[in-house]
GUTI-535977 format. One record per residue (C-alpha): x, y, z; residue in one letter; chain; residue number from 1. Coordinates in steps of 0.1 Angstrom, whole numbers. Example, Ala and Ser with C-alpha at 12.3 -4.5 7.8 and 13.67 -1.06 7.14 Angstrom:
BEGIN
     u     v     w residuo cadena num
   123   -45    78       A      A   1
   137   -11    71       S      A   2
REM end
This chain:
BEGIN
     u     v     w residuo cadena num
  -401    41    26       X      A   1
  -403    70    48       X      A   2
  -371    96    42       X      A   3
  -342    96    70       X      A   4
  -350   122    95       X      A   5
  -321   134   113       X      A   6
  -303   165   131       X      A   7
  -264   172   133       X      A   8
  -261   131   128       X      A   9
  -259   123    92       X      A  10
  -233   113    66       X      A  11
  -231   131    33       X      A  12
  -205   116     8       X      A  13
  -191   138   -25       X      A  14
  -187   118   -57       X      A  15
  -166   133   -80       X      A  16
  -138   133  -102       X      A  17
  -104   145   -97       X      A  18
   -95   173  -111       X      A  19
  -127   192  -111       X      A  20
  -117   218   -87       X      A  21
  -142   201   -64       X      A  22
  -119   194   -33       X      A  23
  -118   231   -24       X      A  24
  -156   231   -18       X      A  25
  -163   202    -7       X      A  26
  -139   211    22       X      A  27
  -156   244    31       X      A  28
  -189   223    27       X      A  29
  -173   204    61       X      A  30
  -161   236    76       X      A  31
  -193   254    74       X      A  32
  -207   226   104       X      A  33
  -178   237   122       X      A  34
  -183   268   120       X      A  35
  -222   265   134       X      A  36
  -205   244   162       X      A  37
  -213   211   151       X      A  38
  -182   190   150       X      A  39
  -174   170   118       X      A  40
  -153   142   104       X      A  41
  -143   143    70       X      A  42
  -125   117    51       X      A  43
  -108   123    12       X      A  44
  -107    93    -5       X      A  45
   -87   102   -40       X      A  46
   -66    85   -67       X      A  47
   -30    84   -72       X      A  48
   -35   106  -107       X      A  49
   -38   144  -115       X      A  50
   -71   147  -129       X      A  51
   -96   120  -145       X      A  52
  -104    93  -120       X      A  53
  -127    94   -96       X      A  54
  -127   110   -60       X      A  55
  -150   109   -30       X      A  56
  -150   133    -1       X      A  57
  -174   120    33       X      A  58
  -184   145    59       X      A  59
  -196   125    89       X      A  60
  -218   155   105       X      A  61
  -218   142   140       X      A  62
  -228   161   171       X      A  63
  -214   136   193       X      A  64
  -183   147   186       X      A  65
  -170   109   166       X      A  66
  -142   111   147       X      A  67
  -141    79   128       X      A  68
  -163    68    98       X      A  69
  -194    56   108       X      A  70
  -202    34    77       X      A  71
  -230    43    53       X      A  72
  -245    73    34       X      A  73
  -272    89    43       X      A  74
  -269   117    16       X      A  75
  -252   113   -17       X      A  76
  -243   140   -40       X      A  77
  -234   119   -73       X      A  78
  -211   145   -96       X      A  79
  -195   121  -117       X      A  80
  -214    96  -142       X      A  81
  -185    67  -141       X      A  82
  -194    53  -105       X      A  83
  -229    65  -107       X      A  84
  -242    29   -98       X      A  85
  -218    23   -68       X      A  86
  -226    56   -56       X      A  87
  -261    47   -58       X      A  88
  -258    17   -39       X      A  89
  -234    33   -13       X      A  90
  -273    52     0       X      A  91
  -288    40    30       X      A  92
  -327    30    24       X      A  93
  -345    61    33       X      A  94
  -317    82    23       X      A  95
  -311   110    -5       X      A  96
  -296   115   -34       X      A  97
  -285   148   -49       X      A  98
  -277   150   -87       X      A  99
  -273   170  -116       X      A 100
  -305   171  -132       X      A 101
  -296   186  -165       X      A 102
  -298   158  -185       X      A 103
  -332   135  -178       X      A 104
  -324    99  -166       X      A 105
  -349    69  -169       X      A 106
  -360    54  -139       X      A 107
  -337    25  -139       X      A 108
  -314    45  -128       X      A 109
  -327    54   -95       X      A 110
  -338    37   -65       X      A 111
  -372    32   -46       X      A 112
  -362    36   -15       X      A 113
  -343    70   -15       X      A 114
  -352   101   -22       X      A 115
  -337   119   -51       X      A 116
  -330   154   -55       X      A 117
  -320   171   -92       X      A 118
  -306   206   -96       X      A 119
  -301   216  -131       X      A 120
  -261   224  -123       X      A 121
  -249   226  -159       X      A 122
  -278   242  -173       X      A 123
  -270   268  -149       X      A 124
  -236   274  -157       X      A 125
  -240   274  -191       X      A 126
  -269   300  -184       X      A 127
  -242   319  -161       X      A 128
  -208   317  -174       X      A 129
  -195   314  -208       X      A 130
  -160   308  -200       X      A 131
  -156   266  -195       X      A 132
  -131   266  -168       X      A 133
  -154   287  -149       X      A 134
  -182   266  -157       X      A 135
  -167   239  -142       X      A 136
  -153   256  -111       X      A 137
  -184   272  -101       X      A 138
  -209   247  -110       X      A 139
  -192   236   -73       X      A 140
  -199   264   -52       X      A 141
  -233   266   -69       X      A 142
  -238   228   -55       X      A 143
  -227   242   -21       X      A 144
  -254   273   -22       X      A 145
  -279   242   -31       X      A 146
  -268   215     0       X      A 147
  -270   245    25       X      A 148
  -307   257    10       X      A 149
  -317   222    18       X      A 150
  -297   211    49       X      A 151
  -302   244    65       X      A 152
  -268   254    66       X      A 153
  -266   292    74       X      A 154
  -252   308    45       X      A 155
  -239   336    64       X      A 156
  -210   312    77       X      A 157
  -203   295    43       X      A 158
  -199   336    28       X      A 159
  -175   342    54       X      A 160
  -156   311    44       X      A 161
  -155   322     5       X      A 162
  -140   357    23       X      A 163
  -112   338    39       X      A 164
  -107   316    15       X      A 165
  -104   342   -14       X      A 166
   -88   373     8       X      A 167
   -80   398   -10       X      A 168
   -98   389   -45       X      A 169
  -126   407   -44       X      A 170
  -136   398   -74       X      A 171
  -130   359   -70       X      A 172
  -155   367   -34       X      A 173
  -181   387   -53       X      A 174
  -184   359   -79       X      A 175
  -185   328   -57       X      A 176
  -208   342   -31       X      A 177
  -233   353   -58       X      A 178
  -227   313   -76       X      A 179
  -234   303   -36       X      A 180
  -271   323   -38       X      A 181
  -277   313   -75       X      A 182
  -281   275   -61       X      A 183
  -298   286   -27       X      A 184
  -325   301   -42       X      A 185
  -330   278   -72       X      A 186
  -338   249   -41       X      A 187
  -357   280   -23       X      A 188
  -380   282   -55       X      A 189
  -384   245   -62       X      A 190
  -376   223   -37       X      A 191
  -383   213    -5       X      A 192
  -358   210    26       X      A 193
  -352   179    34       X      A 194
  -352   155    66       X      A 195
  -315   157    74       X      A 196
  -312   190    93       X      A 197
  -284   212   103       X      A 198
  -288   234   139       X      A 199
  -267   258   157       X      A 200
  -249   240   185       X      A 201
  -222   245   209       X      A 202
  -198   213   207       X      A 203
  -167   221   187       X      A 204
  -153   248   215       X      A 205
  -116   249   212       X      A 206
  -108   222   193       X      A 207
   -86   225   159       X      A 208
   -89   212   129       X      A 209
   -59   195   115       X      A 210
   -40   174    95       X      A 211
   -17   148   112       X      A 212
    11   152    89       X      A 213
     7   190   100       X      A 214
     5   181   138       X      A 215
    36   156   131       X      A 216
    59   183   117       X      A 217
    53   209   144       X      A 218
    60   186   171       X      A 219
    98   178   152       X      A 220
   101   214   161       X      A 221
    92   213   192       X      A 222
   114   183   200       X      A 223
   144   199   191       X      A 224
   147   189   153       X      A 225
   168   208   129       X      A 226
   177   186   103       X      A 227
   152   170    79       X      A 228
   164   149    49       X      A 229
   135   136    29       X      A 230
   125   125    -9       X      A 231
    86   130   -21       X      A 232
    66   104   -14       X      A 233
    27   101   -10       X      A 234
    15   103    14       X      A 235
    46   117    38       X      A 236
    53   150    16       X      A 237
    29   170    33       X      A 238
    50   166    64       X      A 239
    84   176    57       X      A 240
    65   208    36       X      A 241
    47   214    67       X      A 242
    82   214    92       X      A 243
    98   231    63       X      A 244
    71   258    68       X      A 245
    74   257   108       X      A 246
   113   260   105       X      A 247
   110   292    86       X      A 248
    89   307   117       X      A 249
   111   293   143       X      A 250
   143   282   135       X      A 251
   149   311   116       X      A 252
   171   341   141       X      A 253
   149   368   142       X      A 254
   178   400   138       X      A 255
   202   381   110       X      A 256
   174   364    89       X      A 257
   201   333    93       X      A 258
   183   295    90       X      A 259
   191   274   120       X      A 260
   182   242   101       X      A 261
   193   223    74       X      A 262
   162   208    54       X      A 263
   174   187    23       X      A 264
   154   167    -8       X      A 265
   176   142   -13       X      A 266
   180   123   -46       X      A 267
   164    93   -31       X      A 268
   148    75     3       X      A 269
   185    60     7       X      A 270
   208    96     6       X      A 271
   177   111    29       X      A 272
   182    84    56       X      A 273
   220    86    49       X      A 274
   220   119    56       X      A 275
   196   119    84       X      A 276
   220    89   104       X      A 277
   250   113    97       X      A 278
   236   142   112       X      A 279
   223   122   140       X      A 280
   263   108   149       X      A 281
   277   145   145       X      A 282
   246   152   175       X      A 283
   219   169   156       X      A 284
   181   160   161       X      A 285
   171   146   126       X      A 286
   148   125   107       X      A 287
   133   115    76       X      A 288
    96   111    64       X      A 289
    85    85    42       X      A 290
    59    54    38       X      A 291
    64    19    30       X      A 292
    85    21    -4       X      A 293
   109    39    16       X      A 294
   112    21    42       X      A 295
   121    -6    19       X      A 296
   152    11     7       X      A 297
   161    26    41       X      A 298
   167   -10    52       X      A 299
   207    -9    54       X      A 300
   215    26    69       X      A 301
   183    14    97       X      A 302
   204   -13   107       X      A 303
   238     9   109       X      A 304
   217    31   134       X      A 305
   208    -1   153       X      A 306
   244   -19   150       X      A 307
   265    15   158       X      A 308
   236    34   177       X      A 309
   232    64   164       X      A 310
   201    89   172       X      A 311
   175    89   142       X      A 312
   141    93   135       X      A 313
   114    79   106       X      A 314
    81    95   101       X      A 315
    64    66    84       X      A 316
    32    78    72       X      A 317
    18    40    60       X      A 318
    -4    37    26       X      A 319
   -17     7     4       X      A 320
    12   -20    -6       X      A 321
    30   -39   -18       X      A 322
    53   -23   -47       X      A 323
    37    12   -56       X      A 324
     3    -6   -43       X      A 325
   -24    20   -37       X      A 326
    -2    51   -29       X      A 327
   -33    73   -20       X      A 328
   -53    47     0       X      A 329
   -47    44    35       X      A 330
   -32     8    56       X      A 331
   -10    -3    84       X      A 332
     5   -23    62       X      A 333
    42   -14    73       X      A 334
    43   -27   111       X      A 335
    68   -59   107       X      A 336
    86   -44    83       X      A 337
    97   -12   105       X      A 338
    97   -32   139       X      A 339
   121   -54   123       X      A 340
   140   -36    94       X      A 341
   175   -47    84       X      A 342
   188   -84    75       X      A 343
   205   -98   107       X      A 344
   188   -97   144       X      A 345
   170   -64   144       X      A 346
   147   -45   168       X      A 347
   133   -10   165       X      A 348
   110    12   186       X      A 349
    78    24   171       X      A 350
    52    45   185       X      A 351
    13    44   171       X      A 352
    -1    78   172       X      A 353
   -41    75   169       X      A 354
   -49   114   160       X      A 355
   -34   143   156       X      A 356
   -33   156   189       X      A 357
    -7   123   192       X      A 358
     8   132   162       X      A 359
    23   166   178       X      A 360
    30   149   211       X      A 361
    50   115   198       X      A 362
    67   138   169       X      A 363
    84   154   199       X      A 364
    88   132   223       X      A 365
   106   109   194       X      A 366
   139   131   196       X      A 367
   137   122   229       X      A 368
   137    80   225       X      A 369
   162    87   196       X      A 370
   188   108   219       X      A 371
   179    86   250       X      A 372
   180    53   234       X      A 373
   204    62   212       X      A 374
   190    40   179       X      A 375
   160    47   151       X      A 376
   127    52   162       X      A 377
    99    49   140       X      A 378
    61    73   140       X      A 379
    39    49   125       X      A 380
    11    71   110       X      A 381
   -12    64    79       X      A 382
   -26    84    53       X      A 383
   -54    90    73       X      A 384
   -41   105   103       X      A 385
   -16   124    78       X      A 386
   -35   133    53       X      A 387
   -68   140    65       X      A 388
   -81   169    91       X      A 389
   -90   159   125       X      A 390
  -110   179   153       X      A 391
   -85   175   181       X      A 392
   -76   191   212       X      A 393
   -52   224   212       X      A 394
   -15   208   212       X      A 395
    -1   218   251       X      A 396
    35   214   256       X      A 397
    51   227   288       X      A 398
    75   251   280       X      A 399
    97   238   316       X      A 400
   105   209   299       X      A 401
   144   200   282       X      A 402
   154   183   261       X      A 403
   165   140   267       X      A 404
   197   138   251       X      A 405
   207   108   268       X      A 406
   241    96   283       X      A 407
   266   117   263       X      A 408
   296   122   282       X      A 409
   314   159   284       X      A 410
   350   172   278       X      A 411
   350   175   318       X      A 412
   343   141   326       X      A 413
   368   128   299       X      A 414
   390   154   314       X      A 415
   387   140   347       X      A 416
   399   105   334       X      A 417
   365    90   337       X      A 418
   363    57   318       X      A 419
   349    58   280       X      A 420
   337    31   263       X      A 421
   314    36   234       X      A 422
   297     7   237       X      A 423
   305    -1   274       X      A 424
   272    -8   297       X      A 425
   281     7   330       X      A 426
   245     3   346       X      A 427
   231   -25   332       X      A 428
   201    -5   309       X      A 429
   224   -20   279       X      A 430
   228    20   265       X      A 431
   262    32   262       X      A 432
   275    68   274       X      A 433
   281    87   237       X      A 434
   302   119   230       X      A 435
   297   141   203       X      A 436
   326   150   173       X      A 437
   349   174   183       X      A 438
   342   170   226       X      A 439
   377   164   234       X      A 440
   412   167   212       X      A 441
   423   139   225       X      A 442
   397   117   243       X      A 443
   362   100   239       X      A 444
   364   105   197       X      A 445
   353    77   182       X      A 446
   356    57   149       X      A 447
   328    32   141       X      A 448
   312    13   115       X      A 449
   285   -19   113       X      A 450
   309   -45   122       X      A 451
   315   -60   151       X      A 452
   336   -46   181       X      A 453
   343   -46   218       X      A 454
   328   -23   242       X      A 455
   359     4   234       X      A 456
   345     2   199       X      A 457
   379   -20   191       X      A 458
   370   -39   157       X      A 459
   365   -78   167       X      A 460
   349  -108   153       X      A 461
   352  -130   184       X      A 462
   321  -145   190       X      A 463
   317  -141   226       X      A 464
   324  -101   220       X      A 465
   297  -104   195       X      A 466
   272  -121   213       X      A 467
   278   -96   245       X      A 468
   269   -69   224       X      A 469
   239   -81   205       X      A 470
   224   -95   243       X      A 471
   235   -58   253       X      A 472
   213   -46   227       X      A 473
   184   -65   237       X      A 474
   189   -50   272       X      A 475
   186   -19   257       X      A 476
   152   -24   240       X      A 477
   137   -41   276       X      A 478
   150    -6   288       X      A 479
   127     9   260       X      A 480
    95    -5   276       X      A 481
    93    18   303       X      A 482
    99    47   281       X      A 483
    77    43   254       X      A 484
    41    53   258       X      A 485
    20    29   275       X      A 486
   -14     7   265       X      A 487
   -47    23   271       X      A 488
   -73     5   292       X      A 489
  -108     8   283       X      A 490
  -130   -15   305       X      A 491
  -162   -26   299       X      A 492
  -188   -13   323       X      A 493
  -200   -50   328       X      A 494
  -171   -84   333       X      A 495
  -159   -98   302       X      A 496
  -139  -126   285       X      A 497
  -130  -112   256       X      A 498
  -109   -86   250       X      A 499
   -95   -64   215       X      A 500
   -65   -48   210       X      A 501
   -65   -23   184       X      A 502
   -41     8   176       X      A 503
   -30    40   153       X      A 504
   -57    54   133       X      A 505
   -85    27   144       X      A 506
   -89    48   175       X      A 507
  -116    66   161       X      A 508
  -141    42   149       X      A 509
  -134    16   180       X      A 510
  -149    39   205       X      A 511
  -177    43   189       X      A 512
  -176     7   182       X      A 513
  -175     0   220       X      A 514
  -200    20   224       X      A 515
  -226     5   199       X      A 516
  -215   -32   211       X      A 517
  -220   -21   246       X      A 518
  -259    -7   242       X      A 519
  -266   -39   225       X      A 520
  -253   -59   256       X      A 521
  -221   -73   240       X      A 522
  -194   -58   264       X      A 523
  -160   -59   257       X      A 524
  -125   -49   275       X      A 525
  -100   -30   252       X      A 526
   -64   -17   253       X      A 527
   -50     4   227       X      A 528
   -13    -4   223       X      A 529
     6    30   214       X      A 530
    45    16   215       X      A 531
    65   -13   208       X      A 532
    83   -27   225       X      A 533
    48   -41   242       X      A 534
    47   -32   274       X      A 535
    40   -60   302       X      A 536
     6   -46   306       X      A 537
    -5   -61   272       X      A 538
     5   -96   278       X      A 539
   -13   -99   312       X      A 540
   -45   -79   293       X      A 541
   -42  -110   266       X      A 542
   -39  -137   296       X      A 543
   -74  -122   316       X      A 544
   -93  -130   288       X      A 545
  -104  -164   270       X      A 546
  -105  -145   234       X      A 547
   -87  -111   222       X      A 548
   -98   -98   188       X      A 549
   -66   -78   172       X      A 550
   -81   -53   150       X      A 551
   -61   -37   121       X      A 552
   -61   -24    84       X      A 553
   -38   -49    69       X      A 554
   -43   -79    54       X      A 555
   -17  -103    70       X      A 556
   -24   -93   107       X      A 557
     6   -76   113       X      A 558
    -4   -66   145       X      A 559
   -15   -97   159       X      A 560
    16  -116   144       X      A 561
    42   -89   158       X      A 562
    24   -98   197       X      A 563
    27  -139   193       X      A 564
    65  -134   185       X      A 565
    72  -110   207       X      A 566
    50  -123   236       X      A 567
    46  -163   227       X      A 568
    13  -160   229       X      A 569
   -11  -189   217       X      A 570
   -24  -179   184       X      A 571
   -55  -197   192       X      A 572
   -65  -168   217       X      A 573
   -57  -136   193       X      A 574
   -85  -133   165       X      A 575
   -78  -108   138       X      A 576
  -101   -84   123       X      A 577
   -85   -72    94       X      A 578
   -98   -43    69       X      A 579
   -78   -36    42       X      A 580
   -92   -24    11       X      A 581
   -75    11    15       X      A 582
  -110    28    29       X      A 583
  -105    41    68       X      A 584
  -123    15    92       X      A 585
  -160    21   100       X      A 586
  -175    15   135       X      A 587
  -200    -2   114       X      A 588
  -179   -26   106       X      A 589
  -159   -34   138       X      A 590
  -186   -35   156       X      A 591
  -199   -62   128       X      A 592
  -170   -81   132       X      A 593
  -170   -84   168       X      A 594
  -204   -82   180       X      A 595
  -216  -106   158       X      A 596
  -188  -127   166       X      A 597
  -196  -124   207       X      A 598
  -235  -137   201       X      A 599
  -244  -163   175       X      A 600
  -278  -144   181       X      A 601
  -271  -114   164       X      A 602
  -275  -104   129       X      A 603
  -246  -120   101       X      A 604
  -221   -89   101       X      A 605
  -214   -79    70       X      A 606
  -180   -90    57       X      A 607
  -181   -77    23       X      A 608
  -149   -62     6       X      A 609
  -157   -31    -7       X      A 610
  -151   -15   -35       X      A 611
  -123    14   -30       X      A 612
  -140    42   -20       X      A 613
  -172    25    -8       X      A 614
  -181    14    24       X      A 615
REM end
C-alpha cells in the first residue's frame, strides 16, 4: 500500500507509560507546530496512577484550524511494549509507525500496510548516558530530535522551546538540545523523511493556547470572586490552583501585600460547599470546584441555596462515573444530577461551556446569574475542556462593565420605610429583593433556614404558603431563560428534516462533523444548547424537524432525557448518539453515527466501543 502523503493534516499519537517523564516532551512536540504557525489539537489521555500504566498523548496537526479529534492515526510512536498490539491497530492503512528499534522484533509483530520506522533509542542512551534516570528522561527528547528529522519540523523552534522550558539551567538546555541533535542526525544518516510533512504557515495568529480549567479560574476573577472553598479532586484541582495563582496577582493590594480573598481546602466536598453557601449569604462572590463525586455530597447545602436562595457557584469539571469510575477519562456524565440536585422539587441553572474561550466568559458571567438569580449555578465542563490545552481566541472582557448583584435592597430604602420581604415577589420575575448582614441595625436582617416560610421569611408549614413559594420559585427559573446564554444555530446550506443538538466539549468535533456530512450530501441543521433552563428556541428547533439526533458522551442520554422532561417532547423524535468510553468524541465518529444514519446508502458507521485510549 502506498504510504499517507500529507502536509500540516495528520495525526500523530504518543504511546507511553506514565511516569516516564514523557508528557513534558510530547507537549513541546505539539508546541513546536505552533510555533511554525500551524495550529494543533492535542489530547492527554492518562491513568488515574502515578507512574506504571499506560498513557497516550494525540497531536491532531491540523491546518484548518479543527479543534476536536479527528479519529484515527496516521503516525504512531509506540514507547511502551504493554499496548503494543492496540497501538498497532490504532494505524491507519498507509500510515507509520515509529518504534524503538533496539531490540529486533519478528515480523508478526508488524503490519503490511504501514510503514515502520526503528531508531535504536535505548542503545543510544545507554551509549550516551550512564546515569538511568537520565536515560530514561532523555531517551524522550532524543525521540523528539528524531520526529522533527523526519516530519520536517525546524529544529530551530523546538531549541527555543528547550530554552524556555529550562530558563535559567544552562546546563539542563546544553544537554537536551544536544539529546534533540543526537536523534536528528541519527534519522539524517539513515533514514528517509517520510510522507507526512510539516511547512511554515501562517494560521495560529493570535490565538492562545490553554487549558479550560485555566480559562475557568481567571474568569472567577474577573467576575468578582474572592472566596473559593474547594477539596482536590481530579480533574477540578487544576482550577482552584489556577484562581489561587490569579488571586495572588490580583486580589492581592499592591502597597500592604494584604490578600483580598479568602481561598480554603476544606476537609471535604461538603465543608467546601458549606463554606462557599455561607459566604455567599454574608454577600461575597464564591464557589466551589469539583466533578461528579462531589457533587454527590454537595447534594444537601445545593438544595439550602435553592430553598433559602443564596448566591453560589459550582465549577463541575465532569469525568468517568459512577463511584470513583474513571477519574482521569473525560464524560458528561453529571447533567441530571446537577440540573436536579437535592431530594425534594429542585431546579438549578447550568451553563455548557464548549472551549476555553467559554470557559473565561461563563466563569464570569456565573457570579452574575448567582447574584441576579440569587440560587446555585452550575459550569458544566469536562476533563477535556479542563484538562486539556485549547487554541482559542484572546479572552476580551470590557472593562465598562459592573458587576449584577441583583435586587439587594440598601440601608436607604429600608430607611425610607420601603417594604422588605425576603422572599416577597414584588414584580412578578419570582426573585426576591435581598440585604446583606449588617445593612441596617434594625431593619431588612434576616434569619433563615430550609424550612418552609412566608414571604417575610416567618417560619410556616401551611400548605398554601408552601405551595406559593415553590410556584414562586419556578417563576424564578422561567426568569432564568432569558438570562442564560442562548442556543446556537447552525443551518444547513441546503433544507433539512433532521436536526442534532449537541453541547459542551462536543463543539469541536461536530463542526467538523457538519462539515464532512455536508460534502457528502447529507445536510443537517444544528443548535448547540449552552444553558439550561432551555430556551424556547430549542423546543421550536425540535418541532421543525421530523428527526433530532442528541449527541453526548454519556451513556444514559442525559441530554436528550433532561429536554423530554423539561419540554414533553416525544421521545420518538430525539435519537441519541451516545459516546462514552472516556476517549473525547471524534468527528469520525459523529459523522458515522449520523450520516450513516441519514442514507441507508452509505457505508455501516462504525459503532465499535473502543478500547480506553483508542479510537
Amino acid at each position: 500500500m502506498r504510504p499517507l502523503e500529507a502536509v500540516n493534516d495528520f495525526v500523530v499519537k504518543f504511546a507511553n507509560v506514565n511516569g516516564s517523564g514523557s508528557a513534558s516532551a510530547n507537549a513541546m512536540f505539539a508546541k513546536s507546530f505552533l510555533r511554525m504557525g500551524v495550529p494543533v489539537a492535542a489530547r492527554n489521555i492518562f491513568p488515574s496512577n502515578i507512574q506504571g500504566l499506560p498513557t497516550w498523548y494525540e497531536v491532531r496537526v491540523t491546518e484548518a484550524g479543527h479543534q476536536g479529534r479527528r479519529g484515527g492515526v496516521d503516525m504512531m510512536v509506540a514507547m511502551n511494549p504493554q499496548t503494543w498490539d492496540r497501538d498497532l491497530a490504532e494505524i491507519e492503512p498507509g500510515g507509520y509507525l515509529f518504534y524503538d528499534s533496539t531490540k529486533p522484533l519478528p515480523p508478526s509483530k508488524f503490519r503490511e500496510d504501514i510503514t515502520v520506522v526503528g531508531v535504536p533509542l535505548t542503545r543510544m542512551c545507554n551509549e550516551a548516558y550512564s546515569v538511568p534516570r537520565e536515560r530514561q528522561l532523555f531517551k524522550n527528547t532524543i525521540y523528539v530530535g528524531a520526529l522533527a528529522a523526519l516530519l520536517d519540523i525546524e529544529i530551530g523552534v523546538i531549541e527555543q522551546l528547550l530554552a524556555e522550558q529550562f530558563a535559567g539551567k544552562e546546563r539542563l538546555i546544553s544537554a537536551n538540545v544536544a539529546a534533540l541533535h543526537m536523534g536528528a542526525d541519527y534519522v539524517k544518516a539513515n533514514l528517509a523523511p517520510l510522507g507526512l510533512r510539516a511547512r511554515r504557515a501562517d494560521k495560529v495568529g493570535d490565538r492562545i493556547y490553554v487549558e479550560g480549567n485555566m480559562a475557568a479560574g481567571l474568569g472567577a476573577v474577573y467576575g468578582g470572586a474572592t472566596v473559593c472553598a474547594w477539596y482536590p479532586i481530579t480533574p477540578s484541582t487544576s482550577l482552584a490552583e489556577a484562581f489561587t495563582e490569579f488571586c495572588g496577582d490580583y486580589r492581592t493590594d499592591p502597597k500592604t501585600g494584604k490578600a483580598r480573598y479568602a481561598i480554603v481546602q476544606a476537609e471535604d466536598e461538603i465543608a467546601s460547599i458549606g463554606m462557599v453557601v455561607g459566604a455567599g449569604w454574608n454577600g461575597a462572590r464564591a464557589f466551589t470546584a469539583t466533578s461528579g463525586p462531589g457533587i454527590s455530597l454537595m447534594q444537601e447545602f445545593v438544595g439550602l441555596s435553592y430553598f433559602a436562595e443564596i448566591p453560589a457557584v459550582i465549577f463541575d469539571v465532569q469525568r468517568g462515573g459512577p463511584s470513583t469510575g474513571m477519574p482521569t477519562r473525560t464524560q458528561q456524565s453529571d447533567i441530571l444530577s446537577a440540573a436536579y440536585a437535592s431530594h425534594g422539587d429542585t431546579k438549578h441553572v447550568m451553563l455548557l461551556p464548549q472551549d476555553p474561550g467559554e470557559c473565561f466568559e461563563m466563569g464570569a458571567l456565573a457570579f452574575d446569574l448567582s447574584d441576579r438569580l440569587q440560587t446555585t449555578i452550575f459550569v458544566m465542563l469536562d476533563l477535556d475542556i479542563g484538562m486539556n490545552e485549547w487554541l482559542t481566541e484572546p479572552f476580551a472582557w470590557d472593562d465598562s462593565r459592573k458587576l449584577d448583584r441583583g435586587k439587594v435592597m440598601t440601608h436607604d430604602e429600608l430607611e425610607a420605610g420601603r417594604d422588605f420581604g425576603r422572599y416577597l415577589d414584588v414584580d412578578g420575575d419570582g426573585i426576591p429583593f435581598r440585604t446583606y448582614p449588617g445593612t441596617h441595625p434594625t431593619k431588612g436582617g434576616y434569619f433563615t433556614r430550609g424550612t418552609s416560610r412566608n414571604p417575610y421569611a416567618r417560619y410556616s408549614e401551611e400548605g398554601s404558603v408552601y405551595v406559593d413559594n415553590v410556584q414562586r420559585l419556578l417563576r424564578k427559573f422561567e426568569t432564568a431563560k432569558g438570562l442564560v446564554p442562548a442556543p446556537v444555530r447552525r443551518n444547513a446550506a441546503k433544507p433539512t428534516r433532521t436536526g442534532v443538538i449537541y453541547y459542551g466539549s462536543t463543539g469541536a468535533a461536530m463542526d467538523e462533523a457538519l462539515q464532512v456530512m455536508a460534502a457528502n450530501g447529507r445536510h443537517v441543521d444544528a443548535m448547540r444548547v449552552r444553558g439550561f433552563p432551555f430556551a424556547d428556541e430549542v423546543f421550536a428547533f425540535i418541532a421543525a424537524h421530523d428527526e433530532v439526533f442528541v449527541v453526548e458522551q454519556n451513556r444514559d442520554g442525559q441530554l436528550r432525557t433532561l429536554i423530554m422532561n423539561e419540554g414533553g417532547v416525544d421521545p420518538a423524535k430525539l435519537t441519541a448518539v451516545l459516546h462514552y468510553d472516556g476517549t473525547p468524541i471524534t468527528a469520525r465518529f459523529i459523522a458515522g453515527e449520523i450520516g450513516g444514519a441519514l442514507s441507508p446508502a452509505a457505508p455501516t458507521p462504525e459503532r465499535r466501543q473502543v478500547p480506553e485510549a483508542a479510537e
